[in-house]
N, C-alpha and C positions, 0 to 999 in steps of 0.2 A: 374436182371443182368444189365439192362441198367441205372437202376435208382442210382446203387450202382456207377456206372461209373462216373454218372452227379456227385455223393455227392463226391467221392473220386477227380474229378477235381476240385468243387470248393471248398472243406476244404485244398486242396495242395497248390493253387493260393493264399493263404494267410498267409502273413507271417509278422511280427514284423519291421517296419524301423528304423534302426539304428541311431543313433543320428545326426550325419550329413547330414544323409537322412531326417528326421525330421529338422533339421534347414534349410538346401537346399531347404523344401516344402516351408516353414513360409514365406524366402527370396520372394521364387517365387511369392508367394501371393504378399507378398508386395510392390514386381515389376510389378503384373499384376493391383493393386490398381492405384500404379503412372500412368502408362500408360493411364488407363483411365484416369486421374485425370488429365493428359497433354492434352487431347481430348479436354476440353474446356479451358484450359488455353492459349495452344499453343506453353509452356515455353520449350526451348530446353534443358535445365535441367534437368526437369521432363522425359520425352522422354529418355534421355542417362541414367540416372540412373533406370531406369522405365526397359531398354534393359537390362541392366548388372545384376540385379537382378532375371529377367527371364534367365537370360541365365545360373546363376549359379544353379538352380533350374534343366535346360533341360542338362546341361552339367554331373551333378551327377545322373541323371537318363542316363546316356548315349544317348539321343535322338537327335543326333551330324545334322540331316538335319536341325534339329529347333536352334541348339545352330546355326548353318551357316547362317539362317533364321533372327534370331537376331544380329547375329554381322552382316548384311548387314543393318539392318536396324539402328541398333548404329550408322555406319559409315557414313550415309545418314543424322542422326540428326548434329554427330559432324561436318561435313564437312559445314552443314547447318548453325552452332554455330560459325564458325569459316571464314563462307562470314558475318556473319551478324556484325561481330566487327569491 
């Protein structure tokens, strides 16, 4: 009885992601890549686009504390981009 519960929860918890959920995921990698990849460079560039790529990633999963998470920390690089000029 119990065992059928555990299989029946996790065969449900899996489902197909839709193609913009699949491209939303790619994005997000590919903003969590820059991010790092701003860690040794420094470049304020990398950073702002590094944000906006995670955030559309956490924005189509609905995980709105982390997209708020992100746009504070975008607005800290832009602001930063924009003493430095």
């Amino acid at each position: 009885m119990v065992i059928n519960k555990y299989k029946r929860f996790l065969v449900e918890r899996r489902r197909q992601l839709g193609p913009f959920e699949r491209m939303a995921t790619r994005i997000g990698y590919m903003g969590a890549g820059l991010l790092v990849a701003a860690q040794w460079t420094l470049e304020p560039w990398l950073y702002i686009i590094g944000f906006i790529c995670v955030m559309v990633q956490t924005g189509s999963r609905k995980q709105w504390n982390l997209v708020a998470l992100n746009l504070n920390g975008l607005f800290a690089w832009i602001k930063h981009l924009i003493s430095s000029l």
